[in-house]
N, C-alpha and C positions, 0 to 999 in steps of 0.2 A: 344571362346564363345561356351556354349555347343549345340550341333545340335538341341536336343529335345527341349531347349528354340525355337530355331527358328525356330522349325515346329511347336510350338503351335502358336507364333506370326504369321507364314503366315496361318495357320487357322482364327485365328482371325480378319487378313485382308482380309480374303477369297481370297486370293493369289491362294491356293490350296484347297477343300472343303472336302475332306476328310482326314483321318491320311492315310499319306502314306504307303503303303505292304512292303515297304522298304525302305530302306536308306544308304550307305554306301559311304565311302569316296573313292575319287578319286586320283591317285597318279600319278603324273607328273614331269615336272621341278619347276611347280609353287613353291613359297615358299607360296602361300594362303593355306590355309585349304580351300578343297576343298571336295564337299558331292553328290551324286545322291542320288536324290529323284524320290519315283515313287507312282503316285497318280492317280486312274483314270486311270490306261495306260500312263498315260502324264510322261514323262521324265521331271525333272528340274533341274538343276543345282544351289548351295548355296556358295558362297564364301564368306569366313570370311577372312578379312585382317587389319590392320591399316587402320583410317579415310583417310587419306592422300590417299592411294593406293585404297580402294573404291571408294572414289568418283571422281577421276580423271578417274578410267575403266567406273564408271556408266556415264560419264561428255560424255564419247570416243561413247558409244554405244545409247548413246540417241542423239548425234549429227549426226550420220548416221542410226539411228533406221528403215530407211528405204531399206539399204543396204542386199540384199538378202544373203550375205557370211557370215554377222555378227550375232551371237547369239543377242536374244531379251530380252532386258531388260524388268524383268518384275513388277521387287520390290527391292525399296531400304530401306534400314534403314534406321529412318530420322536423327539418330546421326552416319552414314556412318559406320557401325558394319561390316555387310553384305553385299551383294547383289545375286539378287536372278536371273539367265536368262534361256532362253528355251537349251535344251540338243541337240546335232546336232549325228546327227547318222554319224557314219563313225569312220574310223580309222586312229589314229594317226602316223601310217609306212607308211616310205617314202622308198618305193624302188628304188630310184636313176633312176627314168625313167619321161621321159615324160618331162623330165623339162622345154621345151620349152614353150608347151601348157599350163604347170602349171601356169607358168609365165603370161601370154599370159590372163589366168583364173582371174589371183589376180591384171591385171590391168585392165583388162576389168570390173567385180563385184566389187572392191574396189576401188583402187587407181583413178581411174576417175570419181570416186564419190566424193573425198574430195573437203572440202570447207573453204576457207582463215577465219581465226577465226577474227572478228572486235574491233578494241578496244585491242588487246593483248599490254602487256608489255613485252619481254623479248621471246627470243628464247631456245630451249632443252627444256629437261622434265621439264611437264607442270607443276609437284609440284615444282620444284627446278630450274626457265627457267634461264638461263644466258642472260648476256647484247645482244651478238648478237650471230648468229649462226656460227659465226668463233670462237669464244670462245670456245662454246659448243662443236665443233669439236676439237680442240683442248686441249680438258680435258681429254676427250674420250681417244682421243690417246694418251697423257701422262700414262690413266690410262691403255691404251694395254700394253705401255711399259715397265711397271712393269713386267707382263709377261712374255711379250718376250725378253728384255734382251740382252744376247748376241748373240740367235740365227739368229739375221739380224746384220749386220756391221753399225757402226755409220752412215754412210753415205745416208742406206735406211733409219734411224729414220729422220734424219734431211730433207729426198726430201720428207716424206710425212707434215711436216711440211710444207712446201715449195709449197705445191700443196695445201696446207687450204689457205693459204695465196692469192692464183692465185683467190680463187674462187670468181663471181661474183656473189651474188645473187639478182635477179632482179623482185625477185615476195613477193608476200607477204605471210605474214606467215601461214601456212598451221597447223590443228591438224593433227598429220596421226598415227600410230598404234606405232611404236617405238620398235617393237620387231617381226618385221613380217618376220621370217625365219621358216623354211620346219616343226621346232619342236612346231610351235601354229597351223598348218594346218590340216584341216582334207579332210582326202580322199575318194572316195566311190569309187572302180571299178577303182583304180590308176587316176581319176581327183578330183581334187580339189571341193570341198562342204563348208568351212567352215574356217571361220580364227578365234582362241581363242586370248585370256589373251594381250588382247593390256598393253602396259606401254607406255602412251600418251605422243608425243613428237613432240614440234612445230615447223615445221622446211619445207621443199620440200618436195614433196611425191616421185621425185628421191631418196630419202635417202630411202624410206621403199623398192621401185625397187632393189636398189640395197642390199640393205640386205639380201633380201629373193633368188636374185640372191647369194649371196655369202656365205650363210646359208648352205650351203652343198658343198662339195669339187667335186662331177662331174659336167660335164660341163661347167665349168669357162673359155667358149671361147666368143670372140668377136660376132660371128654368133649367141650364142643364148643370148647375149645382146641386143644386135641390135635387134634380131626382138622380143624382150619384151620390149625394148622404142620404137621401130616403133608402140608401140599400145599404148601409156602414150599418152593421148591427153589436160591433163592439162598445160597451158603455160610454161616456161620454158627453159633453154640451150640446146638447139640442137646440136650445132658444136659437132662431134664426140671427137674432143682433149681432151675436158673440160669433156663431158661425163666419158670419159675412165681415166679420172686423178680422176673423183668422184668415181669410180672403186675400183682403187688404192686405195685411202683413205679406200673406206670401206672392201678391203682385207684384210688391216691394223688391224684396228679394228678387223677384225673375226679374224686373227689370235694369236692376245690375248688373245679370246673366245674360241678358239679351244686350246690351251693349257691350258687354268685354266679348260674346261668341256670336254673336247674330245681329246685328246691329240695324240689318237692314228692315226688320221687326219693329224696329222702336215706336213707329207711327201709329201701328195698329197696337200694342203692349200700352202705348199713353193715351188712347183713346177707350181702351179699358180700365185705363187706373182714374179716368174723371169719369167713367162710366159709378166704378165701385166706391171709389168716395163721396160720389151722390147717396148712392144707396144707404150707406152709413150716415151720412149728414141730414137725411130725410128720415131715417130712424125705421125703414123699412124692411 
């Protein structure tokens, strides 16, 4: 969609009140078409994507509208084109520090903010949910495996299968961000201000924990797990074992992610994954 259509259209919703001094696009991982605008002094942000992936971020960001981490939805298109939220200052470099407190940051302003969605049918992403969330997990990992291949032995594909299997889930279904690792976060002064570009996925707000935990290859120790669940106060599995095997799984998964987009990770990513398969195999 061309931008200049949609700064007439947010004129004419008086979205923004005057023609912005500029505009220019934003270049990320997103696959949206992504624009700054600036009107007023005001920073905005414009994402054009498919109906399907608008309205399910607009669906994400109006159901925690009041979450201080999340950009503010300010305008949607009413055939789901665009949408339009407030611009968060800070920077998207992760310098590989802090990760304790970061953690510590995104449960405390996020993740202990979600709310059990009512009435849901079907678990995973929230455009395409599957029957339940062991499914969903295990599509997930079928599709790591395409990646990773032979670089783990038959026998790690089939024990993280085997640990979807174990899991019990005993809460109800959660929206929570679905893509919440180190590369949607913004930073101001190395802490944490800001989480981007949810891909809405119904499932435990463990699973966003651990993702953003395993989003980045330092720190993948027990010590700074533990104390970013010791601050997860939404209901939940507690026992350490089941914890540490939800771990596992989502290692898995990142290191599909990390050889299809970062490959050059993988060394340090598989010296964590016999790091965490110890842990699990030693029952600790």
């Amino acid at each position: 969609m061309d931008i200049k259509k949609v700064i007439l259209e947010l004129l004419q919703n008086k979205i923004i009140h005057t023609k912005p001094t500029q505009y220019e696009p934003l270049i990320g991982g997103t696959v949206s078409q992504l624009y700054l605008l600036n009107s007023d002094g005001i920073k905005y942000v414009v994402k054009i994507n498919t109906p399907e992936v608008i309205q399910s971020e607009a669906a994400f960001l109006h159901y925690y509208k009041e979450t201080t981490l999340l950009p503010k939805l300010l305008f949607m298109e009413p055939s789901y084109k665009y949408i339009v939220y407030s611009f968060i200052n800070g920077s998207t470099d992760y310098g590989r520090k802090n990760k304790k407190e970061i953690l510590k940051a995104l449960v405390q302003g996020l993740l202990n903010h979600y709310k059990p969605i009512p009435d849901v049918v079907g678990w995973g992403w929230a455009d395409q949910p599957a029957d339940s969330w062991e499914n969903f997990l295990i599509n997930e990992i079928l599709e790591a495996k395409k990646w990773i291949d032979s670089r783990l032995g038959r026998d790690d594909h089939d024990f993280v299968i085997t640990l979807v299997k174990k899991i019990r889930l005993e809460i109800k279904p959660y929206l929570i961000h679905g893509d919440c690792g180190v590369h949607n976060f913004i930073f101001h002064e190395q802490q944490l201000c800001g989480v981007i570009d949810p891909a809405p996925v119904i499932g435990e707000p463990l699973y966003d924990l651990i993702y953003a935990f395993c989003s980045s290859p330092d720190d993948l120790t027990k010590e700074t797990f533990d104390y970013a669940v010791s601050h997860l106060m939404i209901e939940g599995e507690k026992e350490k074992s089941f914890l540490y095997e939800k771990v596992v799984i989502g290692l898995y998964l990142r290191l599909g992610t990390c050889i299809k987009h970062h490959s050059s990770d993988f060394g340090e990513y598989l010296k964590a994954w016999d790091y965490w398969v110890n842990v699990i195999k030693k029952g600790s």
